[in-house]
mmCIF file of the N, C-alpha and C atoms, coordinates in Angstrom:
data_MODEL
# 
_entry.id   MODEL 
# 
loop_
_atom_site.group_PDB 
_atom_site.id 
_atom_site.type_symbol 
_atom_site.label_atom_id 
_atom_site.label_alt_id 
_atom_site.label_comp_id 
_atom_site.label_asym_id 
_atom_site.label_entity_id 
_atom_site.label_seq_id 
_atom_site.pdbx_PDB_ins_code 
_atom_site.Cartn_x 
_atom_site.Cartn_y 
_atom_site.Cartn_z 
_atom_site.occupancy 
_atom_site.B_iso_or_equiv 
_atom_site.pdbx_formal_charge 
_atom_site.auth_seq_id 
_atom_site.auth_comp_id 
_atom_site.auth_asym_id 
_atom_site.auth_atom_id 
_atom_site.pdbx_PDB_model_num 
ATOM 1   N N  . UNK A 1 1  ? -16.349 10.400  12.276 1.00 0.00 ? 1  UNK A N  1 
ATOM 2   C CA . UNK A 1 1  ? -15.429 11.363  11.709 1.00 0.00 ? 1  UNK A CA 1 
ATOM 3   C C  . UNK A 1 1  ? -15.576 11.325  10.195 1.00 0.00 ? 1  UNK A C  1 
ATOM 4   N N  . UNK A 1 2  ? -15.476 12.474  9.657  1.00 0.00 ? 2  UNK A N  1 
ATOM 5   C CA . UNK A 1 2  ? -15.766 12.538  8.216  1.00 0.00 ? 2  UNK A CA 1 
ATOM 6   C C  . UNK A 1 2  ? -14.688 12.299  7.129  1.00 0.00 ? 2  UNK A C  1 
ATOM 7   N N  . UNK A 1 3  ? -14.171 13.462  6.367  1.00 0.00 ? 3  UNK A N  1 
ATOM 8   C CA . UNK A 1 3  ? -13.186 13.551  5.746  1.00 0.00 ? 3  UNK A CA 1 
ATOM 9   C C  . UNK A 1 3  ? -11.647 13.764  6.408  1.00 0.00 ? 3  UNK A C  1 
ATOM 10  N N  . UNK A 1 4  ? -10.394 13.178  6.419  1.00 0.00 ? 4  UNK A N  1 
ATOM 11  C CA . UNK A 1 4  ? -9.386  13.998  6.990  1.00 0.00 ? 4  UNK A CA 1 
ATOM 12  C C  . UNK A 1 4  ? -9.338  15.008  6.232  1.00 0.00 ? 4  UNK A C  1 
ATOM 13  N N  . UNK A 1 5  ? -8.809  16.007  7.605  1.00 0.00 ? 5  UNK A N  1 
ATOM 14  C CA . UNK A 1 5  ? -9.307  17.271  7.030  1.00 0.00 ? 5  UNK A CA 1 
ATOM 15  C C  . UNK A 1 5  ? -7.606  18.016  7.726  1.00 0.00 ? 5  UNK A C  1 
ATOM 16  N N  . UNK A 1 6  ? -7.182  18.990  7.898  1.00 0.00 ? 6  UNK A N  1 
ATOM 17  C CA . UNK A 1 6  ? -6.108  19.400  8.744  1.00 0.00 ? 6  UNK A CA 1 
ATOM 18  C C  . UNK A 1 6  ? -6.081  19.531  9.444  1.00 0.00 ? 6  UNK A C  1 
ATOM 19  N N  . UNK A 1 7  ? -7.720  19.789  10.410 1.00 0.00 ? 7  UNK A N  1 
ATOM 20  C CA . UNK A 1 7  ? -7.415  19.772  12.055 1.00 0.00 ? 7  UNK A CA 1 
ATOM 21  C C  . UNK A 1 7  ? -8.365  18.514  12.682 1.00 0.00 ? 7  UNK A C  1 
ATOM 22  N N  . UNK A 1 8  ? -8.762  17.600  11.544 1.00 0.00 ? 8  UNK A N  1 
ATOM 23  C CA . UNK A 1 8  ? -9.223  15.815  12.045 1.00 0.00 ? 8  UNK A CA 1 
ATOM 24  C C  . UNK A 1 8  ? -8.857  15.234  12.487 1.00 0.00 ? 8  UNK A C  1 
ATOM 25  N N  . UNK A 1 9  ? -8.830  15.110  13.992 1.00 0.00 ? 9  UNK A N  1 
ATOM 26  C CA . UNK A 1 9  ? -7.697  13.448  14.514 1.00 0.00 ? 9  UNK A CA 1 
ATOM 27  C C  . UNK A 1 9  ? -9.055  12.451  15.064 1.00 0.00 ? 9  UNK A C  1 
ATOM 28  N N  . UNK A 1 10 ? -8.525  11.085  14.842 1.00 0.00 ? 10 UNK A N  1 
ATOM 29  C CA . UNK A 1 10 ? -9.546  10.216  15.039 1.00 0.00 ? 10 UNK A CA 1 
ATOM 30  C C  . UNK A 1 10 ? -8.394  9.155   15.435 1.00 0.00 ? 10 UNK A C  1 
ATOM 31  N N  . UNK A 1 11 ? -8.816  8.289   15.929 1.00 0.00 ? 11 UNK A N  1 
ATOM 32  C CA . UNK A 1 11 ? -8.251  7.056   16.888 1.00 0.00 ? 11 UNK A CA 1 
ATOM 33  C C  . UNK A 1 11 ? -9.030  5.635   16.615 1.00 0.00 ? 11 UNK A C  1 
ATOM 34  N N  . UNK A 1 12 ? -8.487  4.721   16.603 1.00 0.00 ? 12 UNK A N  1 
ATOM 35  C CA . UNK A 1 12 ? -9.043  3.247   17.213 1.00 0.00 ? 12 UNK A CA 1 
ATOM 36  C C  . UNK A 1 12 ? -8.315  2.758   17.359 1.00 0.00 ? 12 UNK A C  1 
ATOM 37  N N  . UNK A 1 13 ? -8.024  1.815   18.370 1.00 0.00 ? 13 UNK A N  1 
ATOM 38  C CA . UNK A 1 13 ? -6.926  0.890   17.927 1.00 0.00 ? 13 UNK A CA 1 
ATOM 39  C C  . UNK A 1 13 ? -7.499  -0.388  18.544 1.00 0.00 ? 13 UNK A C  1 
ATOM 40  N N  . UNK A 1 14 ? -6.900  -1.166  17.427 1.00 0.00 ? 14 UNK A N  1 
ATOM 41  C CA . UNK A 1 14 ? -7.221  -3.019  17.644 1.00 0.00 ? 14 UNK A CA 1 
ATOM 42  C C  . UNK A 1 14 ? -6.858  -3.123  19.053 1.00 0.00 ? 14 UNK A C  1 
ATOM 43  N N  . UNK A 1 15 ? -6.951  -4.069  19.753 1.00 0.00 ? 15 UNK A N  1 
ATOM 44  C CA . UNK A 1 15 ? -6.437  -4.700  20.854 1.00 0.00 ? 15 UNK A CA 1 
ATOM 45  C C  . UNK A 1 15 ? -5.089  -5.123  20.611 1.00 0.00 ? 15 UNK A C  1 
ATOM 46  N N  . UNK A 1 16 ? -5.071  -6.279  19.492 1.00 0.00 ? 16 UNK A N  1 
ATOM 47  C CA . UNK A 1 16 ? -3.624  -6.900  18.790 1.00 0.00 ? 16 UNK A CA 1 
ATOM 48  C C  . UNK A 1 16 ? -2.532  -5.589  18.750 1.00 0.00 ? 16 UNK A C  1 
ATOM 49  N N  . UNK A 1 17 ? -2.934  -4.283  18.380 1.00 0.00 ? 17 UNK A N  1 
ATOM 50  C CA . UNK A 1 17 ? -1.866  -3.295  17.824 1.00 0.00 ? 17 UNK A CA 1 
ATOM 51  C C  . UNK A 1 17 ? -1.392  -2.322  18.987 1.00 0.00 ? 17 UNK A C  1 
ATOM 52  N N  . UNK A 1 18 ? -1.664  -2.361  20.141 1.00 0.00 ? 18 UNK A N  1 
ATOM 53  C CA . UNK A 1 18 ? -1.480  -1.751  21.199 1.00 0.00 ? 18 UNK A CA 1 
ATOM 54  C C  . UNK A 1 18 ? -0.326  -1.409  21.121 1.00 0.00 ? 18 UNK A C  1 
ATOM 55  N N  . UNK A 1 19 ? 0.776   -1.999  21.069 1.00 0.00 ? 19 UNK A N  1 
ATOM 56  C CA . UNK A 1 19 ? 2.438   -1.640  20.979 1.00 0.00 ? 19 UNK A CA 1 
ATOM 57  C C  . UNK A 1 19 ? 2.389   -1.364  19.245 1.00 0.00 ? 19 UNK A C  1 
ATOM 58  N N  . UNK A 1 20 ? 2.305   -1.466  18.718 1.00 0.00 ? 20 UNK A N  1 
ATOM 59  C CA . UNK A 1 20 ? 2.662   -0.519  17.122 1.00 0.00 ? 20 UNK A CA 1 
ATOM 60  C C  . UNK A 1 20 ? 2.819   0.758   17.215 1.00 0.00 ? 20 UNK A C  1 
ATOM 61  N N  . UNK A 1 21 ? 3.829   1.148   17.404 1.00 0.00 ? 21 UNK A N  1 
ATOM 62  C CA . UNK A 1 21 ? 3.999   2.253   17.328 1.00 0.00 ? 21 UNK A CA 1 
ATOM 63  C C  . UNK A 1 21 ? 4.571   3.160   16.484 1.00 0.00 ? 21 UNK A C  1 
ATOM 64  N N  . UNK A 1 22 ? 4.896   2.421   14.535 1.00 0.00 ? 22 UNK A N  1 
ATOM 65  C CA . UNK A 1 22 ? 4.483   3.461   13.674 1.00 0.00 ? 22 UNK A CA 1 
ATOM 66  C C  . UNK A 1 22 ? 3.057   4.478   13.187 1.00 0.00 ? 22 UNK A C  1 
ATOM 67  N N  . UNK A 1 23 ? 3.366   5.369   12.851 1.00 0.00 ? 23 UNK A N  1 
ATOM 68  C CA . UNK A 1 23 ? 2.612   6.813   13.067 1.00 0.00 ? 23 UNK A CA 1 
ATOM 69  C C  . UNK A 1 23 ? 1.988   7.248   11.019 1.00 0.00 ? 23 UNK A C  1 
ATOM 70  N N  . UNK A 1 24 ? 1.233   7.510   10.981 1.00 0.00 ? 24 UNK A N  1 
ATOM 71  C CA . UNK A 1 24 ? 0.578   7.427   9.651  1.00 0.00 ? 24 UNK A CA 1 
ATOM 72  C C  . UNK A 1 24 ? 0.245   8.909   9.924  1.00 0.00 ? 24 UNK A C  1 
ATOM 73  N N  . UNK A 1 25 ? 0.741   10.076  9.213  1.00 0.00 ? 25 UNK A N  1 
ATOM 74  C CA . UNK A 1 25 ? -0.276  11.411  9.677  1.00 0.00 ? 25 UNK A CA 1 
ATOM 75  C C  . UNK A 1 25 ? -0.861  11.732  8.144  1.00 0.00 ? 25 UNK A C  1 
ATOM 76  N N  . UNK A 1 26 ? -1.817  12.223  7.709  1.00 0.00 ? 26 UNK A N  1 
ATOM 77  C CA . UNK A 1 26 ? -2.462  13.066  6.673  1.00 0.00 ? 26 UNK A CA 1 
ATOM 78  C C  . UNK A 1 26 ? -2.352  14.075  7.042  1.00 0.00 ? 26 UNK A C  1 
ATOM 79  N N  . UNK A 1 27 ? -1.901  15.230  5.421  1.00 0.00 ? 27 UNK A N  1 
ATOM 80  C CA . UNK A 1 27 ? -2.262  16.553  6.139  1.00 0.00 ? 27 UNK A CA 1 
ATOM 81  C C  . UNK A 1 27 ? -2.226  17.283  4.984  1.00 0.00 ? 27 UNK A C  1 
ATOM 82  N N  . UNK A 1 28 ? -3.218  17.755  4.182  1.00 0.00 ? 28 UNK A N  1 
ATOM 83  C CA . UNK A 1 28 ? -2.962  18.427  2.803  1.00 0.00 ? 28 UNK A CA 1 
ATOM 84  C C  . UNK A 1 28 ? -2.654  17.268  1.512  1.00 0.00 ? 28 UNK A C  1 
ATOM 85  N N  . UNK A 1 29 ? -1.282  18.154  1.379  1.00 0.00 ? 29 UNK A N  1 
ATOM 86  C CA . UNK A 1 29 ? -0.951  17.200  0.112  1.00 0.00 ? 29 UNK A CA 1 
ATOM 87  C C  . UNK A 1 29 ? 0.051   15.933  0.713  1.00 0.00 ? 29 UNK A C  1 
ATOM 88  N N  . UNK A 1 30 ? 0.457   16.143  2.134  1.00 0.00 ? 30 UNK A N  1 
ATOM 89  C CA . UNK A 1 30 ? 1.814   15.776  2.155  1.00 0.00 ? 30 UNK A CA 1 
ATOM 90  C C  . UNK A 1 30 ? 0.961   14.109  3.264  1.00 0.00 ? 30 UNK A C  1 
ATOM 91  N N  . UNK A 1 31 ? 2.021   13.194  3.253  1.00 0.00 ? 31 UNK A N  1 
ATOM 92  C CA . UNK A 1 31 ? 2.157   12.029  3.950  1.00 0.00 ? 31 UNK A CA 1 
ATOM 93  C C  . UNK A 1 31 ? 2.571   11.264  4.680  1.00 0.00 ? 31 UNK A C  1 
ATOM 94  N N  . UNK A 1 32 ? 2.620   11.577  6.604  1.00 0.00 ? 32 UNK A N  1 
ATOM 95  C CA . UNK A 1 32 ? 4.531   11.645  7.375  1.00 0.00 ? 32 UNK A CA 1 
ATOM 96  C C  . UNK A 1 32 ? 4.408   10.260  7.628  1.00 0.00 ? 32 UNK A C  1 
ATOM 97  N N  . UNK A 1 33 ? 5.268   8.965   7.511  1.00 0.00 ? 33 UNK A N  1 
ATOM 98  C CA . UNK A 1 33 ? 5.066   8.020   7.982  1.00 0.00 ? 33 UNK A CA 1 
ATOM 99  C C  . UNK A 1 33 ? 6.075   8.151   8.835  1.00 0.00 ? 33 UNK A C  1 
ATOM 100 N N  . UNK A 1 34 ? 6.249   7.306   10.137 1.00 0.00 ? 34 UNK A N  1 
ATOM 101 C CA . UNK A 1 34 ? 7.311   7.547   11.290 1.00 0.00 ? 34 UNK A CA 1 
ATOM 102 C C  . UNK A 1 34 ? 7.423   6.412   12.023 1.00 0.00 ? 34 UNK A C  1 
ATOM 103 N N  . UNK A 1 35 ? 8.758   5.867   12.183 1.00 0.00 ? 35 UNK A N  1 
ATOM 104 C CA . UNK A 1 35 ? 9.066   4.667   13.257 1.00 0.00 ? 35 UNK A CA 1 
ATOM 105 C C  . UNK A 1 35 ? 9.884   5.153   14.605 1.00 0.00 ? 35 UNK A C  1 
ATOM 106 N N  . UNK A 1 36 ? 8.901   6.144   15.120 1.00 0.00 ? 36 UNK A N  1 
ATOM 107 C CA . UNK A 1 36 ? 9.500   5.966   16.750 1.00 0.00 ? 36 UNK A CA 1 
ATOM 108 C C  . UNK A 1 36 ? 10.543  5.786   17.375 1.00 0.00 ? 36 UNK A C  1 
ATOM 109 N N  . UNK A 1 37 ? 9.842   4.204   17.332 1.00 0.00 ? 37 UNK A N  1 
ATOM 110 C CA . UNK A 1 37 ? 11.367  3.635   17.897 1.00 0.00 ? 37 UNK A CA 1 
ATOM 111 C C  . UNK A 1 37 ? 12.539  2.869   16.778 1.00 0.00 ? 37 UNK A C  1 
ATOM 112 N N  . UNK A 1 38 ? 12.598  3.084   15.340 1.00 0.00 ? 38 UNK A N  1 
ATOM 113 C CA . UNK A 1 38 ? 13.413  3.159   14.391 1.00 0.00 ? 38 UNK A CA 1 
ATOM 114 C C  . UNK A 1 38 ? 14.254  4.297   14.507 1.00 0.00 ? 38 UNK A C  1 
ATOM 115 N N  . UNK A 1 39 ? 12.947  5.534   14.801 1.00 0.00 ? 39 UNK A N  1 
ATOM 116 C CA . UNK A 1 39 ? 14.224  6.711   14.906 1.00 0.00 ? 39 UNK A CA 1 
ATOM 117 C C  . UNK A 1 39 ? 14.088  7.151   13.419 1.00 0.00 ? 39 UNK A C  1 
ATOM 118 N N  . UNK A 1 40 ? 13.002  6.813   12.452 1.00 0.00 ? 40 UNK A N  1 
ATOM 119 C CA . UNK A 1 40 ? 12.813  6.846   11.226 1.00 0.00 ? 40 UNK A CA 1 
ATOM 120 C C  . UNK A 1 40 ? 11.461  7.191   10.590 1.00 0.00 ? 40 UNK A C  1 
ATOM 121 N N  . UNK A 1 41 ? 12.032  8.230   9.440  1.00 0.00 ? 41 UNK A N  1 
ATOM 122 C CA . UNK A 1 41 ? 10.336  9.331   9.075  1.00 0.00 ? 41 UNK A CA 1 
ATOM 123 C C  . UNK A 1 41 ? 10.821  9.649   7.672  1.00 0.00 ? 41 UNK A C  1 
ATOM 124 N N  . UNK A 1 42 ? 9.824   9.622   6.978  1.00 0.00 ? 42 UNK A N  1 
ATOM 125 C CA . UNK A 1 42 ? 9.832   10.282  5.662  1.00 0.00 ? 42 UNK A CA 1 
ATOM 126 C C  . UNK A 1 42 ? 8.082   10.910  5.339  1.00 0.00 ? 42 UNK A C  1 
ATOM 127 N N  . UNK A 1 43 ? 8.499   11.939  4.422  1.00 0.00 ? 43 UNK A N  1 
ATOM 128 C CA . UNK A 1 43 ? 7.261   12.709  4.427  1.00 0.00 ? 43 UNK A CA 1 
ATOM 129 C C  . UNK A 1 43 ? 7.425   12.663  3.133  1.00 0.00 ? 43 UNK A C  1 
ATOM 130 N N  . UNK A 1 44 ? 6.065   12.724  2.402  1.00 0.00 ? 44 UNK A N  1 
ATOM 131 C CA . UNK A 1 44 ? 5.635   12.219  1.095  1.00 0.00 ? 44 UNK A CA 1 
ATOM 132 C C  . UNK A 1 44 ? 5.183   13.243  0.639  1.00 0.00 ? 44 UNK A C  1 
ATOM 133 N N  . UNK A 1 45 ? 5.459   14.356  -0.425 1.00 0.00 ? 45 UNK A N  1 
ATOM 134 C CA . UNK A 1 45 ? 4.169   15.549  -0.582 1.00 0.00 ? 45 UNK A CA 1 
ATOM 135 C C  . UNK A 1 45 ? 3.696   14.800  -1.826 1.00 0.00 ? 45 UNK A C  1 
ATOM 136 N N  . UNK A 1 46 ? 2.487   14.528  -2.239 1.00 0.00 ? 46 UNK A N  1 
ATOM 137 C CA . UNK A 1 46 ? 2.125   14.099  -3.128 1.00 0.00 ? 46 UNK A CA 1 
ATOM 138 C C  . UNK A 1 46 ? 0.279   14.479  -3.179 1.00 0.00 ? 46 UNK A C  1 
ATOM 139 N N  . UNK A 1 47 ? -0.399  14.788  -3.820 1.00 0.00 ? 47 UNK A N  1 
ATOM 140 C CA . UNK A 1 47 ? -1.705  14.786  -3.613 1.00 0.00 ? 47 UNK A CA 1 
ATOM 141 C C  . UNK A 1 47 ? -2.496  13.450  -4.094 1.00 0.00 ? 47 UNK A C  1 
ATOM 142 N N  . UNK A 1 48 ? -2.027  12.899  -5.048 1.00 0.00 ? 48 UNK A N  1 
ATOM 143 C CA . UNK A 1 48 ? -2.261  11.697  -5.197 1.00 0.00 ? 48 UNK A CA 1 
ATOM 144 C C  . UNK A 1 48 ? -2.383  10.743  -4.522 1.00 0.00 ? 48 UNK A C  1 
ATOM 145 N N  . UNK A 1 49 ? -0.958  10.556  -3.573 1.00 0.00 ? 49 UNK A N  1 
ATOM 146 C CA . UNK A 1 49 ? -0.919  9.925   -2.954 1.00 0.00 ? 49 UNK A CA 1 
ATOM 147 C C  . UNK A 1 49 ? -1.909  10.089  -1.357 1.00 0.00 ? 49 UNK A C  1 
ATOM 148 N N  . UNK A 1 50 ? -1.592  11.420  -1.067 1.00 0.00 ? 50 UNK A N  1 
ATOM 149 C CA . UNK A 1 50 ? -2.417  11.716  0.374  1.00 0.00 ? 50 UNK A CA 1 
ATOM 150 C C  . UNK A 1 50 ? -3.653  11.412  0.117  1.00 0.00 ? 50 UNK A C  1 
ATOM 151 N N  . UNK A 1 51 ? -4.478  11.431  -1.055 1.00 0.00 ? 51 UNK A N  1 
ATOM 152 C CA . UNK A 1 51 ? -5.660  11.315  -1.459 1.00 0.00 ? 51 UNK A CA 1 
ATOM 153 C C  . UNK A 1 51 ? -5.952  9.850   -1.373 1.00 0.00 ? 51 UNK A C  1 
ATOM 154 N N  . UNK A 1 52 ? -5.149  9.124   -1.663 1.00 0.00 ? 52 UNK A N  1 
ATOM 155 C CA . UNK A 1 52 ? -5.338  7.382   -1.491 1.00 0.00 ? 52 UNK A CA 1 
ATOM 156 C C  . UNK A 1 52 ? -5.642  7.224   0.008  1.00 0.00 ? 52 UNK A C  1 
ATOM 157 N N  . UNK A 1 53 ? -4.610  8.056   0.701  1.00 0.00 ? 53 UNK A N  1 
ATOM 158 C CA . UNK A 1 53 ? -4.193  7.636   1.806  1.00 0.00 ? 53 UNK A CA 1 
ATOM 159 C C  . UNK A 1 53 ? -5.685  8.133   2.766  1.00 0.00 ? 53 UNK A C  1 
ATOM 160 N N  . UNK A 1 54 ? -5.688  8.987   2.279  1.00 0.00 ? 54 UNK A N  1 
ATOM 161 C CA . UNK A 1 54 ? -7.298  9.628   3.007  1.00 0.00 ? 54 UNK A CA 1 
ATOM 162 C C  . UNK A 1 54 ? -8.514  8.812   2.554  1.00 0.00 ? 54 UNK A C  1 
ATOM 163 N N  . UNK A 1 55 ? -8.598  7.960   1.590  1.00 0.00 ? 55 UNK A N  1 
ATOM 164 C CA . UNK A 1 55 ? -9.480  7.180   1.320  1.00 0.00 ? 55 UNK A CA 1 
ATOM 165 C C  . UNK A 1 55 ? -9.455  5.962   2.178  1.00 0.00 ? 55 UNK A C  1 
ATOM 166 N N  . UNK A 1 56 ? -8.239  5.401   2.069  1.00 0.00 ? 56 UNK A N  1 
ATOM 167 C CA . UNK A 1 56 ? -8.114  4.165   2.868  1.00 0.00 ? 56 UNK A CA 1 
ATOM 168 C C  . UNK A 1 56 ? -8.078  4.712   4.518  1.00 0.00 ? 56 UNK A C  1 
ATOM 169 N N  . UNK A 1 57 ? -7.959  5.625   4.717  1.00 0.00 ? 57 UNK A N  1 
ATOM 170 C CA . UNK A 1 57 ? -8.107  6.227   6.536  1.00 0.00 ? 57 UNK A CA 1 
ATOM 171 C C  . UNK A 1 57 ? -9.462  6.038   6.580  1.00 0.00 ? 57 UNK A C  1 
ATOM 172 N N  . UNK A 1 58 ? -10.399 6.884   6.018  1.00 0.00 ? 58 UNK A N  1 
ATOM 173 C CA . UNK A 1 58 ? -12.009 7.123   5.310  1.00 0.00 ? 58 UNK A CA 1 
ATOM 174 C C  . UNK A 1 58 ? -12.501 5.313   5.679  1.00 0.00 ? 58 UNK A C  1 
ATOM 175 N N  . UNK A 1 59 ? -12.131 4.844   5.114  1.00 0.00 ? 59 UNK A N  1 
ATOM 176 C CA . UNK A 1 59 ? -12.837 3.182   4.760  1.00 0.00 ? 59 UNK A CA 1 
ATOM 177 C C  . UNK A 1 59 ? -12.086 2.693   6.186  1.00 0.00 ? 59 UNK A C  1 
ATOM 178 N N  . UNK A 1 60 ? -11.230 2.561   6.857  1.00 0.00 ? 60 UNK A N  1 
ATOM 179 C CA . UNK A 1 60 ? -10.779 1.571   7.561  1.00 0.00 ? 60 UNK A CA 1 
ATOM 180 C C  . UNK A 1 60 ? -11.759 2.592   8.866  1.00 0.00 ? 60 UNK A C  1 
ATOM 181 N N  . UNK A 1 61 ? -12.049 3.635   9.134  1.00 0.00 ? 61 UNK A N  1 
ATOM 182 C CA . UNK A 1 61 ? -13.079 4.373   10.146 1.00 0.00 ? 61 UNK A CA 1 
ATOM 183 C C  . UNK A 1 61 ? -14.400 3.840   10.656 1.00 0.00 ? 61 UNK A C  1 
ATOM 184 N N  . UNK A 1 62 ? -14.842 3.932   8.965  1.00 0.00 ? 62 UNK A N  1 
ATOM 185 C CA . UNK A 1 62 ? -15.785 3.648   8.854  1.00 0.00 ? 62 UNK A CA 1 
ATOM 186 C C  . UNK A 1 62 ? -16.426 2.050   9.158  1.00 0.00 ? 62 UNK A C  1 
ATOM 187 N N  . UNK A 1 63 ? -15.414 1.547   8.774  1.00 0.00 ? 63 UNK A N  1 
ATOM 188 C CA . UNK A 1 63 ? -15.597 -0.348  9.110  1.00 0.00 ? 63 UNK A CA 1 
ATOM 189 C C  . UNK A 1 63 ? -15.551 -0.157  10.731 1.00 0.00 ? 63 UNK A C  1 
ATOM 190 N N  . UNK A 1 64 ? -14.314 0.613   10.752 1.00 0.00 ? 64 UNK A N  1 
ATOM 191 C CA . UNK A 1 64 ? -14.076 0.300   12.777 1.00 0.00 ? 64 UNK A CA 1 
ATOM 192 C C  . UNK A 1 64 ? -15.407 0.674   13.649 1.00 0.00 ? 64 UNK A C  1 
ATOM 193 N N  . UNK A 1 65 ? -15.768 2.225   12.860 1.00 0.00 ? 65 UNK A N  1 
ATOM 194 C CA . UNK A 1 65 ? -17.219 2.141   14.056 1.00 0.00 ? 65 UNK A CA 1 
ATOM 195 C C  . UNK A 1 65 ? -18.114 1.097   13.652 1.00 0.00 ? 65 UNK A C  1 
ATOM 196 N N  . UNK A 1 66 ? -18.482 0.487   12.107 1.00 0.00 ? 66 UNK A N  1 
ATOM 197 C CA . UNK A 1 66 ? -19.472 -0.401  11.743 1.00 0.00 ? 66 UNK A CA 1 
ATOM 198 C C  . UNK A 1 66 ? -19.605 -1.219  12.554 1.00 0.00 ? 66 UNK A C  1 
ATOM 199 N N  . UNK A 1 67 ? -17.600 -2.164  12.884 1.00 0.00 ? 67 UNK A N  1 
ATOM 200 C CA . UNK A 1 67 ? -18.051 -3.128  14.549 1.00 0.00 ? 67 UNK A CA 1 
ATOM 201 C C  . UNK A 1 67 ? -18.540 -2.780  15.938 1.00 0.00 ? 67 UNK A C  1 
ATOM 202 N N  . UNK A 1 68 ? -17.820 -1.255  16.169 1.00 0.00 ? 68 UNK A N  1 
ATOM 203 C CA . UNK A 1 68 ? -18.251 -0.944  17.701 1.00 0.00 ? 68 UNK A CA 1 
ATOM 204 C C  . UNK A 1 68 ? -19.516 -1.200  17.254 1.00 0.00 ? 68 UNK A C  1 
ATOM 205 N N  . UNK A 1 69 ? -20.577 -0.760  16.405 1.00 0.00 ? 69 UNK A N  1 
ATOM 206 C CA . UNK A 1 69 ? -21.780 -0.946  16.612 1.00 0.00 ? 69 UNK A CA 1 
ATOM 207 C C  . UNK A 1 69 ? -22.529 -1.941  16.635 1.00 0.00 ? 69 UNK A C  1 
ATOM 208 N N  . UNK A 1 70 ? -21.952 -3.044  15.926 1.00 0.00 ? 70 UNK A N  1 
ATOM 209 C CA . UNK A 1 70 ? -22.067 -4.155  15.918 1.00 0.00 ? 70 UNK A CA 1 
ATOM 210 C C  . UNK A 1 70 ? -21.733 -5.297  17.227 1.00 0.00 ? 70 UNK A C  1 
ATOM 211 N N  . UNK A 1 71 ? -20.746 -4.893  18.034 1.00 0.00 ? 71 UNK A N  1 
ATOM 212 C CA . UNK A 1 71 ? -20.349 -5.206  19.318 1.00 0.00 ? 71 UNK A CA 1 
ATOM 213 C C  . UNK A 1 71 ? -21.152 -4.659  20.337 1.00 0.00 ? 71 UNK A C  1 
ATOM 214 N N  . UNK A 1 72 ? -21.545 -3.546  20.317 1.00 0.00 ? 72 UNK A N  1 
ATOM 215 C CA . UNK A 1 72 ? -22.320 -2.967  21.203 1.00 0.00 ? 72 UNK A CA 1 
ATOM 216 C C  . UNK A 1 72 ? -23.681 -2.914  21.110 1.00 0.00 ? 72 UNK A C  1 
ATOM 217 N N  . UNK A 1 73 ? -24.142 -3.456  19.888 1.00 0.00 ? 73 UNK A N  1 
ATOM 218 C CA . UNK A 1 73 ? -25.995 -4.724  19.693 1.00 0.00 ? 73 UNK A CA 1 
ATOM 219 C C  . UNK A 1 73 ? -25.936 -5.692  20.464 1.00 0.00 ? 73 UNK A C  1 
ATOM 220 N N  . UNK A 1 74 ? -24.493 -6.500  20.184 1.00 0.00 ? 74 UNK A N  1 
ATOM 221 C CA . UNK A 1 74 ? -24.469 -7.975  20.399 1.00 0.00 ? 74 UNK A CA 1 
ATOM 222 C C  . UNK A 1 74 ? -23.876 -7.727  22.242 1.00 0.00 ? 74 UNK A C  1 
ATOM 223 N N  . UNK A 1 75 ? -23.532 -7.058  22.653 1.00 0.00 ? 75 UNK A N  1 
ATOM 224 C CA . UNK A 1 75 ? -23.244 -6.793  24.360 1.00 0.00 ? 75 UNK A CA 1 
ATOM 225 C C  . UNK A 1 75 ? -24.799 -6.261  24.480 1.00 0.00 ? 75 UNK A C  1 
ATOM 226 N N  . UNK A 1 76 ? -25.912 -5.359  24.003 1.00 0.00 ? 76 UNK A N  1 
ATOM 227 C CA . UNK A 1 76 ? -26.772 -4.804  24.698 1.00 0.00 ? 76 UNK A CA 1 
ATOM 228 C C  . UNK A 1 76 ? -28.293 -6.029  24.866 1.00 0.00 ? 76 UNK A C  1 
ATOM 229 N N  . UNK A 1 77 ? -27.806 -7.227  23.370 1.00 0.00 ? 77 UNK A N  1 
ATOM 230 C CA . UNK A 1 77 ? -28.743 -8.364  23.248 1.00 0.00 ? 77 UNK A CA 1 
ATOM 231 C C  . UNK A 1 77 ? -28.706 -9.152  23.732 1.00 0.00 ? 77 UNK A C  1 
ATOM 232 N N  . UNK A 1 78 ? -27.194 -9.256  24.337 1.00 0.00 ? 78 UNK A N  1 
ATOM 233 C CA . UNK A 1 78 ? -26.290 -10.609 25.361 1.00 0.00 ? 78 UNK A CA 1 
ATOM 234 C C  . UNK A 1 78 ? -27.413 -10.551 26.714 1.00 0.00 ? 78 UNK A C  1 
ATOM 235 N N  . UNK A 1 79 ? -28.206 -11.829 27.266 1.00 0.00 ? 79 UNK A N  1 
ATOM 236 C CA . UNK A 1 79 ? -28.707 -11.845 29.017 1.00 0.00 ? 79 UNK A CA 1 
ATOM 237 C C  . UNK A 1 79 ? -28.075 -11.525 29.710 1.00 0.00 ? 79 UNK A C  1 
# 
């Protein structure tokens, strides 16, 4: 997945984070963070900020497939 973009959704999730169920959305300028089960959301319009936030989405992607691929050498090299 490339840039977040407004119609980009992308997924991974750790094993450890399975139940986390605060919500991070990008979308433009703005930033929704959300606790579910808090019952609690605030939305950020900021471009600055969404722009961080799309960087660090960007980098934490990019590491996550770096391991699938890295996991899936070391499963295809495994006897």
């Amino acid at each position: 997945m490339d840039a977040v973009g407004a119609h980009s959704r992308g997924e991974r999730v750790h094993p450890e984070a399975q139940n986390h169920t605060p919500e991070i959305n990008i979308y433009d300028n703005k930033v929704m963070i959300a606790s579910w089960r808090e019952k609690l959301g605030i939305i950020i319009e900021s471009s600055e900020i969404a722009d961080a936030m799309k960087k660090i989405y960007e980098l934490a992607w990019a590491e996550a497939k770096r391991l699938d691929g890295e996991a899936g050498k070391t499963i295809l090299e495994s006897p």
